[in-house]
N, C-alpha and C positions, 0 to 999 in steps of 0.2 A: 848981925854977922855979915862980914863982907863975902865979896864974892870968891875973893881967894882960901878962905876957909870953907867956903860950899865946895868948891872945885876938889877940896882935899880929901874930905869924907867920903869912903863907898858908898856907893848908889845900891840899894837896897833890889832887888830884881824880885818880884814875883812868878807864882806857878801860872804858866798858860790854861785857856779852860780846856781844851783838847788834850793836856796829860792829866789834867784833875779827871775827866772824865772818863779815861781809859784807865786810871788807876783802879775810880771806884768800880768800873765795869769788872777787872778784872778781879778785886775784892770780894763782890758778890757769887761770882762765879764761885770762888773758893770759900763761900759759906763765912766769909768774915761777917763781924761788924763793922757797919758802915754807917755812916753819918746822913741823914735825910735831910731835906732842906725846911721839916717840920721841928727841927731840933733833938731827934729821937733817933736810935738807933735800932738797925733791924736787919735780921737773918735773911740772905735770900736763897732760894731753895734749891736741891742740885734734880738736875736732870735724869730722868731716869735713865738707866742701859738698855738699848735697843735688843730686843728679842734675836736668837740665832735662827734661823729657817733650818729645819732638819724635814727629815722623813719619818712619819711615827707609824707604828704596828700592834697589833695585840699578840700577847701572849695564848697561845690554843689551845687545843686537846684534841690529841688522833693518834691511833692505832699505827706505830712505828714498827715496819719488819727487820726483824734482827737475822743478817747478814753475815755469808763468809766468806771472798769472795777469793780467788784463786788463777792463776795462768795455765790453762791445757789446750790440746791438740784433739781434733774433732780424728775419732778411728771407727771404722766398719767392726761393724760386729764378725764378718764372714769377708774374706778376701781371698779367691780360691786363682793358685797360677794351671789355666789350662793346660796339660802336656799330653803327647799322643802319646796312648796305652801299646802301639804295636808298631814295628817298623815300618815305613814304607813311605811312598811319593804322596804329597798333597795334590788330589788333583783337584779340589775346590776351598772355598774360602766363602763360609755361608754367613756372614755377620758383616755390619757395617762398623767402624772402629769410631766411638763416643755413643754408641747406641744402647738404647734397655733389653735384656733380654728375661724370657721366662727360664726357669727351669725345664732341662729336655728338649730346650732349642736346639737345633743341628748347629753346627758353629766349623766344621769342614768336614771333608773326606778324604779320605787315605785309600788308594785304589785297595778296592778289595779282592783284585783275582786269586793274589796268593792264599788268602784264608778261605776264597771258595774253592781252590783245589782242595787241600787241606782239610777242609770238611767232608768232600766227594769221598777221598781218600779214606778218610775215618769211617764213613758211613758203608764203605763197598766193607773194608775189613770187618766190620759187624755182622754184614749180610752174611761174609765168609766163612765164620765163624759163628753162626746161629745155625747154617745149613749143615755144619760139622756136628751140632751140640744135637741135632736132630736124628743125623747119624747114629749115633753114639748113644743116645739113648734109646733106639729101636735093638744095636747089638747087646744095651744090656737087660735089655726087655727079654729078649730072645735066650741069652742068657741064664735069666734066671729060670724062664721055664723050662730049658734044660736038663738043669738043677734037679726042677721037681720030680721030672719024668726018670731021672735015673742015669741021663744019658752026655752029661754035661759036671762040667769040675768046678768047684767053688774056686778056682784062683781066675778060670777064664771070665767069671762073674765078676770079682773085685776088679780085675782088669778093664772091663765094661762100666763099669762102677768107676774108678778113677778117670778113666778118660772121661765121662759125663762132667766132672767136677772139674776137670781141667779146662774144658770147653768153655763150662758156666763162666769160671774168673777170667777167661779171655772175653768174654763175651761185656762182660764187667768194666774189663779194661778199654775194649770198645767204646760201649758209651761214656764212659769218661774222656777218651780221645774225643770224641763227638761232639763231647757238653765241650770241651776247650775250644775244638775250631769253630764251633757259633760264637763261643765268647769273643775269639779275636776278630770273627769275620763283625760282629757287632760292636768292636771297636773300632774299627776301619770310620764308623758315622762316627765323628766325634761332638759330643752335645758337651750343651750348659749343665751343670753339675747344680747351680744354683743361680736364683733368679738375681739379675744386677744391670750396671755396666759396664760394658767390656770396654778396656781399656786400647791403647795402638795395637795394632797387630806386629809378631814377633818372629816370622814367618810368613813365606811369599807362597801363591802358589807354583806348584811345581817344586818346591823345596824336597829333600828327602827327611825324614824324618826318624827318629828313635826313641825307642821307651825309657831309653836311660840319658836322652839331655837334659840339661840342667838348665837349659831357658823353656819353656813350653812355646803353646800356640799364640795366646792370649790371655790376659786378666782379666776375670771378673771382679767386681765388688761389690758389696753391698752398698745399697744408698740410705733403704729406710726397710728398718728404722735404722738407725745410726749411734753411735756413744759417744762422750766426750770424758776424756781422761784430764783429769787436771790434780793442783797438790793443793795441800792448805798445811799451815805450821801447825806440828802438832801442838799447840796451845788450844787448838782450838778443839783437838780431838774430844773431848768430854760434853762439849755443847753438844757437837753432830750426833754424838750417840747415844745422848738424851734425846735428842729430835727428833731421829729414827726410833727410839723408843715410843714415842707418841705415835710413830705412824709414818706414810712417804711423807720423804722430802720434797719439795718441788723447788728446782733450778731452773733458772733462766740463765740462755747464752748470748754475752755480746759480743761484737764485732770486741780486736785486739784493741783497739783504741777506743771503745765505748762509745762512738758515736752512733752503732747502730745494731738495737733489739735484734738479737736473729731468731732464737726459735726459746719452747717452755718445756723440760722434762721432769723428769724424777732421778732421784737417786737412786742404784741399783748397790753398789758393790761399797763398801769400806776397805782397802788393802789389811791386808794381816798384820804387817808391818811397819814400821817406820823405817824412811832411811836414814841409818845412823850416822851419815857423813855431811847432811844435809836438813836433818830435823823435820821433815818435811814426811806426809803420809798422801798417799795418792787413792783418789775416788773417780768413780764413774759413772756417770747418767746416762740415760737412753731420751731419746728424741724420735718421734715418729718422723719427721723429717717430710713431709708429705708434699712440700714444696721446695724442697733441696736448699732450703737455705744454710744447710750444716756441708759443707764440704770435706773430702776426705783427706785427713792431714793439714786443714787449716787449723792455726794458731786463734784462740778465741778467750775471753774471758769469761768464765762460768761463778754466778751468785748462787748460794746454796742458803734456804730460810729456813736456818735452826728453830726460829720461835717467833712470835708476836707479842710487843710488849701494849697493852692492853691502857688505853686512856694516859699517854704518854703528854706532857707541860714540854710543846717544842714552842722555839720562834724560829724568825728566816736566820739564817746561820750570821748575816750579817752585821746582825744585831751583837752580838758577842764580841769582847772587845778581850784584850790580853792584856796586862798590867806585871809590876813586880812583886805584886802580892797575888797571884792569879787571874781567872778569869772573871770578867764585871759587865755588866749594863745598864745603860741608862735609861730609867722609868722617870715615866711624866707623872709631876706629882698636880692635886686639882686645880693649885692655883697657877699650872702654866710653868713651872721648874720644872728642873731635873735633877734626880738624886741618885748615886753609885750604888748598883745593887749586885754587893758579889754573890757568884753562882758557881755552882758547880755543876757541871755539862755531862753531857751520856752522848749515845752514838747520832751522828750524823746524816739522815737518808734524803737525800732528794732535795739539796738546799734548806732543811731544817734541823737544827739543833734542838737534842733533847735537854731542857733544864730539870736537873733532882732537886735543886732546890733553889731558896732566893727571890723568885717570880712564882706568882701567882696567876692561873689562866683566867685571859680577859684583862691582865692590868697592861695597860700600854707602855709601848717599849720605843727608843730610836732605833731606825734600822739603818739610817744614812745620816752622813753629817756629823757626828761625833767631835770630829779632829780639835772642833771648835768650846766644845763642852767641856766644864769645869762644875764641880758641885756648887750645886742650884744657881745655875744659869736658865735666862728663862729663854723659852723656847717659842719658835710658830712652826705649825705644822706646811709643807708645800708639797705637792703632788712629785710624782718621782723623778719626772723630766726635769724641774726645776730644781730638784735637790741639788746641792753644793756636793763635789767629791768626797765621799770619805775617807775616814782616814783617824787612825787609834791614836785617843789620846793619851796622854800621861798616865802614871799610874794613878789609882785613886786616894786622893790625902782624903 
């Protein structure tokens, strides 16, 4: 063959070793067969899938308080408006205004001259009229043994006889006058009616004062013990009053935004009624308050424990995951998976979830990490600062 028929024929090009060898590479990876340089073909093996890091927990068992819990306003049992019982000038002002007082503390004075005349008065007209009744009964003394002797008239007798009894019921009248001006001159001291604190003062000294205004001197309140009125939906009416059938209640009060425990009472009262515009019944607890953490007329949220549910299967709430077929978790199975275990959940206390069913106490659960998880994905357990964010995954196929 000459050279001008070699020139004419394609040149035949071979595969470089550099794509023979990323062919096969990429061959084996994909579990093909592949061609060895023994003449023999052979599988090569895939890699296995890297473990997800999650947070694991066990499933427990404890004593879960069942809860009812409510929005009310902290009220004094006794909140008395001091007003003066008789007219006249304050001439003192015996209280400090934010201060404790006892019952029967002095709390001002009201000049008393007018009701110790007043008394003088009462007490001379008694004297007046005792010294008449005295009279009066020696002329019917005299009188009657007139009568006897022969010498004397039976109508000058009754006469003698009535004037006595006229005397008496003045004399009656008297000390009723008498008993009133102590009473007023003894209201001139105006005291604490009950023990508390006294709120501003309402009234300056030297003010004049009357029995019939409508502001008083001062407020007292009571502090402790103290009550807490609050509502619950009546749904719940029928727990409360099986609870209170076993016996008191015990409430705890928190601050309005739950950040803080304030004080522990009992139930005292169940309202009669419901209100029908509102569906709502209203309760009230007592609180010793011995450290005034209950203020009067603050806003507070009050927990009321209808019951204790006894050997309760919780985990931490965050182990619970929500799906379109409901609620699910994922338990670690021995060899290191994880497999979808739908549940059915109860109440909620303290960051744990109660499960009715589904889980068993003591089987491990994730409680972080999830977002990641697919049935039987396998898993490594990492402590919780290292955990990956959670976050709910799909629903469970």
């Amino acid at each position: 063959m000459d050279r001008g028929t070699q020139a004419a024929r394609p040149r035949r090009r071979g595969w470089s070793v550099p794509v023979i060898a990323l062919a096969l590479a990429a061959a084996a990876a994909a579990g093909f067969h592949v061609w060895n340089p023994a003449g023999r073909s052979a599988v090569a093996p895939a890699a296995p899938a890297a473990a997800i890091p999650v947070t694991l927990g066990k499933a427990t068992v404890r004593d879960l308080p069942n809860t009812r819990s409510g929005v009310g306003s902290v009220t004094p049992l006794r909140v008395v408006d001091v007003k003066a019982r008789v007219d006249g000038q304050v001439q003192r002002l015996a209280f400090v205004e934010g201060s404790d007082v006892k019952a029967g503390d002095s709390l001002a004075s009201i000049d008393p001259r007018p009701y110790q005349a007043q008394l003088a008065q009462a007490q001379a007209a008694y004297q007046k009229d005792t010294a008449q009744l005295v009279n009066a009964r020696a002329d019917n003394s005299r009188a009657n043994r007139l009568i006897t002797s022969g010498a004397g008239t039976v109508q000058a007798a009754d006469t003698t006889k009535s004037q006595v009894a006229v005397l008496e019921a003045a004399i009656a009248g008297d000390q009723a006058v008498i008993d009133m001006a102590r009473l007023n001159l003894g209201f001139a001291e105006v005291t604490a009616p009950i023990a508390g604190r006294v709120g501003l003062r309402q009234v300056d000294e030297g003010a004049i004062v009357h029995a019939g205004d409508a502001s008083g001197i001062v407020t007292i309140t009571q502090m402790s013990p103290i009550a807490v009125v609050f509502s619950l939906p009546q749904d719940d009416l029928p727990d409360v009053i099986a609870g209170q059938g076993q016996g008191e209640l015990p409430v705890a009060v928190d601050s309005r935004d739950g950040s803080r425990h304030l004080a522990d009472g009992r139930l005292t009262v169940i309202d009669s009624q419901v209100d029908g515009a509102t569906g709502m019944i209203k309760l009230k607890a007592e609180f010793a308050n011995d450290g005034r953490s209950l203020w009067p007329g603050e806003l507070v949220t009050a927990r009321v424990l209808v019951r204790t549910d006894r050997n309760a299967t919780v985990v931490p709430s965050g182990a619970v995951q929500n799906g379109q077929t409901g609620s699910y978790v994922f338990t670690v199975k021995p060899d290191g998976t994880v497999a979808v275990a739908p549940v059915r959940t109860g109440r909620t206390v303290d960051g744990d979830t109660a499960l009715l069913s589904g889980v068993a106490p003591g089987q491990e659960v994730v409680l972080d990490g999830q977002s990641r998880l697919t049935e039987g994905a396998r898993v490594v357990a990492v402590t919780a600062d290292a955990a990956p964010p959670s976050g709910n995954a799909g629903a469970p196929k």
